[in-house]
Short mmCIF file of the C-alpha atoms (twelve columns), coordinates in Angstrom:
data_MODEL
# 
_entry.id   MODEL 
# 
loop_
_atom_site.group_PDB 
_atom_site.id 
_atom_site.type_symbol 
_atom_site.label_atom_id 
_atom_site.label_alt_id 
_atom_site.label_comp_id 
_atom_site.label_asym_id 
_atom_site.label_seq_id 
_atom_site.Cartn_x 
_atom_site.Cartn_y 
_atom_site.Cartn_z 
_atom_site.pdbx_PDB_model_num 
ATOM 1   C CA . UNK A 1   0.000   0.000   0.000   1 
ATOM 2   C CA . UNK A 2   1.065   3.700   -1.027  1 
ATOM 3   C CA . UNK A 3   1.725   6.016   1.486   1 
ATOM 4   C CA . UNK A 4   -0.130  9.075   2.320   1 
ATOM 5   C CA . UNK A 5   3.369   11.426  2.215   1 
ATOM 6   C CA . UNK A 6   3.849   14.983  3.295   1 
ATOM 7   C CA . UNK A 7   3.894   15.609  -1.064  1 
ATOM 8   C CA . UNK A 8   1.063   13.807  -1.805  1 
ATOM 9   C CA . UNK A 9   -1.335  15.964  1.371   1 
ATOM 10  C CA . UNK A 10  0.178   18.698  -0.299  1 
ATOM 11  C CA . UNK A 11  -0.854  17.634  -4.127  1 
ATOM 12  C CA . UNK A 12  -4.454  16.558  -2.602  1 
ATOM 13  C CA . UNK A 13  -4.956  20.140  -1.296  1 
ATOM 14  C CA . UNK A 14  -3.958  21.905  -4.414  1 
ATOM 15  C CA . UNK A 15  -6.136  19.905  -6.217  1 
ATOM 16  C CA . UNK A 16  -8.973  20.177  -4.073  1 
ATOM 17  C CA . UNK A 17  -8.419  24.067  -4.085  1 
ATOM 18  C CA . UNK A 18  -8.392  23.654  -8.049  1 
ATOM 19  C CA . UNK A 19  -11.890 21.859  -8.174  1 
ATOM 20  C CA . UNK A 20  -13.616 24.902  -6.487  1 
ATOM 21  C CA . UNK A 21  -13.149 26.425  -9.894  1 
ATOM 22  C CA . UNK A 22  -14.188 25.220  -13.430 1 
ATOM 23  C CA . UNK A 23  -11.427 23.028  -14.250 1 
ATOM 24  C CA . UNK A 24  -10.203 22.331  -18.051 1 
ATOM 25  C CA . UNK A 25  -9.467  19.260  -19.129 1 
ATOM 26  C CA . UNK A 26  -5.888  19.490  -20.020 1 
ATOM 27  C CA . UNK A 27  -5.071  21.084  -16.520 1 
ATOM 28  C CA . UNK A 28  -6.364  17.523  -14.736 1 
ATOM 29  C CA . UNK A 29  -4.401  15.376  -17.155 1 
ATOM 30  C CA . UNK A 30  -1.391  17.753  -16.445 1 
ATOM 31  C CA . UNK A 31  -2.130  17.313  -12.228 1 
ATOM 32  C CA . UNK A 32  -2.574  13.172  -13.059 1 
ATOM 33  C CA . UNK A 33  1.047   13.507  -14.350 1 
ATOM 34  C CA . UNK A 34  2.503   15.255  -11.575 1 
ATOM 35  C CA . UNK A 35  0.506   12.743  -8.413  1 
ATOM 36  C CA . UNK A 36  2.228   9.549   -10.573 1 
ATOM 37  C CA . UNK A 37  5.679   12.029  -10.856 1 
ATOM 38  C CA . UNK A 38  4.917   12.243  -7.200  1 
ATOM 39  C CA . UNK A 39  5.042   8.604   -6.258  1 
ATOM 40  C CA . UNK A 40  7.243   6.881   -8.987  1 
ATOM 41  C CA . UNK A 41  9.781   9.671   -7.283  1 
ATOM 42  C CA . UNK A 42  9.491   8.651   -3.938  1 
ATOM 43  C CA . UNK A 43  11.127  6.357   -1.696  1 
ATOM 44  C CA . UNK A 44  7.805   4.127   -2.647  1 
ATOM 45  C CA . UNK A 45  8.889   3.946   -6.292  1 
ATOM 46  C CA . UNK A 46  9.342   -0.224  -5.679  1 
ATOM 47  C CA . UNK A 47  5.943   -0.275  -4.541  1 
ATOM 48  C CA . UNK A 48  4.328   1.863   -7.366  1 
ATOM 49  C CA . UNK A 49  5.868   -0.131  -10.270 1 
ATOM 50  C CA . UNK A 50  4.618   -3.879  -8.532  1 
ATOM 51  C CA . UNK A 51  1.418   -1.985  -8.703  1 
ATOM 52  C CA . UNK A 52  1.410   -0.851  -12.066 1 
ATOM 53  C CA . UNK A 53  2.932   -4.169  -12.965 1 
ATOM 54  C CA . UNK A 54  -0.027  -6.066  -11.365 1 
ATOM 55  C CA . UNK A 55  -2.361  -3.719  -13.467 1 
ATOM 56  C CA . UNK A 56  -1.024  -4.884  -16.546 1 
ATOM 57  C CA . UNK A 57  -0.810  -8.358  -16.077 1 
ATOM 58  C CA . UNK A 58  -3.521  -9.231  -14.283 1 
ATOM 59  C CA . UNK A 59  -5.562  -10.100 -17.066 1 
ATOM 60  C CA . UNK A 60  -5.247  -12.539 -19.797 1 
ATOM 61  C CA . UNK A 61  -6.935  -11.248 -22.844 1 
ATOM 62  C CA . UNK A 62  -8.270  -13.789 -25.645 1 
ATOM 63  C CA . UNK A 63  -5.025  -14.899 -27.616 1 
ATOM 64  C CA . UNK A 64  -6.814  -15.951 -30.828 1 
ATOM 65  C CA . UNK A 65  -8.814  -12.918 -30.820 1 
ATOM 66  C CA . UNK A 66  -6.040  -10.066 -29.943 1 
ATOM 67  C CA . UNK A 67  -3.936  -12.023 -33.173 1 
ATOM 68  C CA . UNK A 68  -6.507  -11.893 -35.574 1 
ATOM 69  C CA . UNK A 69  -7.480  -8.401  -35.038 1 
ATOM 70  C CA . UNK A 70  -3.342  -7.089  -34.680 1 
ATOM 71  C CA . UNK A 71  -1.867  -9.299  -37.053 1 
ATOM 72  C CA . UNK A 72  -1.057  -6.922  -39.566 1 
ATOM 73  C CA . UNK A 73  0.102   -4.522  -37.538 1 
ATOM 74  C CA . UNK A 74  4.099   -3.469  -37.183 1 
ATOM 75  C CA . UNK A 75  4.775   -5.338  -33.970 1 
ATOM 76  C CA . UNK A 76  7.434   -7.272  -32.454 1 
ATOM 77  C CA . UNK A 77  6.818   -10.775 -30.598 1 
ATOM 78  C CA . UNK A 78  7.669   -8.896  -27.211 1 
ATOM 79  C CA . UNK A 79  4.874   -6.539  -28.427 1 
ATOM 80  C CA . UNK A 80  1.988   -9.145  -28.545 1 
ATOM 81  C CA . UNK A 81  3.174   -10.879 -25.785 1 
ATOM 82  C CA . UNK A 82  2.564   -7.597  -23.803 1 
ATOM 83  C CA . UNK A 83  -0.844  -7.107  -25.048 1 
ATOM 84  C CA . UNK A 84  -2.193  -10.591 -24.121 1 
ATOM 85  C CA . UNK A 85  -1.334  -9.816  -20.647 1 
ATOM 86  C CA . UNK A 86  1.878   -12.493 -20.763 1 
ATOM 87  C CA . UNK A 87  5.511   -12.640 -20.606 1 
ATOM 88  C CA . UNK A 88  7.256   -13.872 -23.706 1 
ATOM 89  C CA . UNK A 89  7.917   -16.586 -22.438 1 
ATOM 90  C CA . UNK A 90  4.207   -17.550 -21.436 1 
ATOM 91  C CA . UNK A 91  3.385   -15.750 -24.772 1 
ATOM 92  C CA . UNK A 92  4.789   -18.397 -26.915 1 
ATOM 93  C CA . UNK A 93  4.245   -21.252 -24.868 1 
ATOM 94  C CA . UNK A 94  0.498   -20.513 -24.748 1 
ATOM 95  C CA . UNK A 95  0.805   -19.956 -28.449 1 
ATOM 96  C CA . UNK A 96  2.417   -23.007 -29.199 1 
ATOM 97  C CA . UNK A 97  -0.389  -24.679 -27.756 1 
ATOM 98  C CA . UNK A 98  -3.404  -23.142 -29.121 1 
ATOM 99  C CA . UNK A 99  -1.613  -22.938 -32.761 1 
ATOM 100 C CA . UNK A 100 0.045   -25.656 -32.983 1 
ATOM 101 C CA . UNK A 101 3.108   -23.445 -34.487 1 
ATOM 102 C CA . UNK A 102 5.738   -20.740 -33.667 1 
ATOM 103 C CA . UNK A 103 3.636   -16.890 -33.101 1 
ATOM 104 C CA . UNK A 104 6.561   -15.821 -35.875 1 
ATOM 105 C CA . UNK A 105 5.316   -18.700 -38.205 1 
ATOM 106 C CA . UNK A 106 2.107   -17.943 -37.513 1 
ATOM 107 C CA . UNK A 107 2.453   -14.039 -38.209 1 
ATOM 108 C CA . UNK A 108 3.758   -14.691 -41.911 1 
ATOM 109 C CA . UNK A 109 1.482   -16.950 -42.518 1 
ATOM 110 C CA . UNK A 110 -1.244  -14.827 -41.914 1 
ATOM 111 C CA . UNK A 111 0.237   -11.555 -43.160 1 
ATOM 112 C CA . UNK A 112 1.148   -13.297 -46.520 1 
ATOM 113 C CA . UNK A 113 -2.183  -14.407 -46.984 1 
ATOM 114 C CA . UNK A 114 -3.419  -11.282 -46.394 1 
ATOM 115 C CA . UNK A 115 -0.537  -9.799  -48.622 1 
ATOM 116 C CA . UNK A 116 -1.619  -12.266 -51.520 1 
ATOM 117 C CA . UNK A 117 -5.210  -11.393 -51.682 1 
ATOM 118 C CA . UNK A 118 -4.283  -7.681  -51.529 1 
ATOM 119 C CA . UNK A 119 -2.233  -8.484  -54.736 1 
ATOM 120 C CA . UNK A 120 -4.767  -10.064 -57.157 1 
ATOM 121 C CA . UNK A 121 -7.975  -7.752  -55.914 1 
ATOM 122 C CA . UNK A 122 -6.281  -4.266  -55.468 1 
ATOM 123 C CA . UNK A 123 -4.202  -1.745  -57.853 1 
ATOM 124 C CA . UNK A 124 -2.068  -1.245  -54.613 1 
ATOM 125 C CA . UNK A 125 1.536   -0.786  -55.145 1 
ATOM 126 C CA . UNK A 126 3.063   -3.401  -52.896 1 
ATOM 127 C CA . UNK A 127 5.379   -0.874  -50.947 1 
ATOM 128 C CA . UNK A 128 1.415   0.389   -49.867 1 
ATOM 129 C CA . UNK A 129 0.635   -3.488  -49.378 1 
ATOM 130 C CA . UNK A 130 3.786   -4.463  -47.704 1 
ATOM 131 C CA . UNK A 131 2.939   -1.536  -44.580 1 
ATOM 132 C CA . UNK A 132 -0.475  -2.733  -44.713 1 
ATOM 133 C CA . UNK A 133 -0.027  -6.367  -43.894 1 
ATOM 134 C CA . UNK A 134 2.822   -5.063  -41.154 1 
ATOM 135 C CA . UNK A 135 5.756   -5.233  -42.869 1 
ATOM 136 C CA . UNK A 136 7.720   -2.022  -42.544 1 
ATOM 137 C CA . UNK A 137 11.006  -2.420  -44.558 1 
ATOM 138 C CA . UNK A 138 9.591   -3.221  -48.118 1 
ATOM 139 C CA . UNK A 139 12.506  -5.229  -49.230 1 
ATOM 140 C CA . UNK A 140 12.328  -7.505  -46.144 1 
ATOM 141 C CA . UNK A 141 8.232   -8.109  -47.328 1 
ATOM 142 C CA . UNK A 142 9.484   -9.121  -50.774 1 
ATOM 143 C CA . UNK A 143 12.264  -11.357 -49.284 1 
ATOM 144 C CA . UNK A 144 9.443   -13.263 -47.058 1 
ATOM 145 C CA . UNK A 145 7.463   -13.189 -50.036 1 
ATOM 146 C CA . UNK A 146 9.863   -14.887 -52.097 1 
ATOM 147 C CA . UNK A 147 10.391  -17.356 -49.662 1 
ATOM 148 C CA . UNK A 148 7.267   -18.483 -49.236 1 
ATOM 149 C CA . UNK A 149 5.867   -18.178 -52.617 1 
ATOM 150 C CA . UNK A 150 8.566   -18.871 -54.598 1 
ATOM 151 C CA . UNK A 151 8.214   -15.493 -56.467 1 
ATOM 152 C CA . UNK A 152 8.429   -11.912 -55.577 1 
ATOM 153 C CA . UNK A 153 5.278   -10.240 -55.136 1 
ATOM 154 C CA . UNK A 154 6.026   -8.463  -58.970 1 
ATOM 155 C CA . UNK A 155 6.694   -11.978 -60.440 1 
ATOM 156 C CA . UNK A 156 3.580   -13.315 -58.300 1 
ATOM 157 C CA . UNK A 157 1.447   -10.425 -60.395 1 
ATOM 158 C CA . UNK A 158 2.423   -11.176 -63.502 1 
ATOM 159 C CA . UNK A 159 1.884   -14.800 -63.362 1 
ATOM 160 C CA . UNK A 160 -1.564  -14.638 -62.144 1 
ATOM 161 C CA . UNK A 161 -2.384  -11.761 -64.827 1 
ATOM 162 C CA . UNK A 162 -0.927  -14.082 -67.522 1 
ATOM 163 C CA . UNK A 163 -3.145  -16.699 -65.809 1 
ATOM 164 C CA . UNK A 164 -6.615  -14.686 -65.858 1 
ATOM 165 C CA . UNK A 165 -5.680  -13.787 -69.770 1 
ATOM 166 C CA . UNK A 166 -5.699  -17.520 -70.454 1 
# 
């Protein structure tokens, strides 16, 4: 538990003092800022970050669904992981389990797919397509694509245009 220090009184009362007026948004957010300034800087800082690291770990969310809706998105393993709620470690072991492959195997699995069908029904350039299925650094998209297709996204075009015209 936090204690009530001889800054924090102080921080109550001037707050207090400020809700007797009409109070703008911007100036609470600011006040916010300085009460957790307050704490993380006091000889309580220990106690404050368990707290805020019970806050964000307490709950699990949905795996499956937190995947399917961020897949595409620029982030890292660590990133997801976070987001669910776990710690990498738990992150990929629950993963593992409920996927029955690696979260990185996973994510270019899905982003590719998503990739490829962006491809034959859009007039997107793939540097657009590569950011939109999460892939930041175009030529590392066209590298995975290769990979996994066996042709670069430009050679994957062609070959189904030449297929259609058949």
């Amino acid at each position: 538990m936090l204690k009530y220090t001889d800054k924090i009184r102080a921080f109550t009362e001037n707050i207090l003092n400020l809700y007797t007026e009409t109070v703008q948004k911007e100036l609470t957010k600011i006040k916010l800022l300085e009460l957790l300034y307050l704490i993380y800087n006091s000889e309580q800082q220990q106690i404050f970050l368990q707290i805020l690291n019970s806050l964000n770990y307490k709950k699990k969310r949905n795996l499956e669904e937190l995947m399917l809706e961020n897949f595409d998105k620029s982030l890292s393993i660590e990133d997801y992981a976070c987001l669910t709620g776990r710690s990498n470690s738990t992150f990929k072991r629950d993963f593992q389990r409920q996927f029955n492959t690696s979260p990185k195997k996973w994510l270019i699995k899905k982003r590719l797919e998503k990739a490829e069908n962006l491809l034959l029904s859009s007039n997107q350039p793939i540097q657009q397509i590569a950011l939109e299925v999460g892939y930041e650094n175009v030529s590392h998209f066209v590298s995975v694509f290769g990979k996994y297709y066996g042709l670069t996204p430009k050679q994957f075009l062609i070959q189904n245009r030449l297929t259609k015209n058949i």
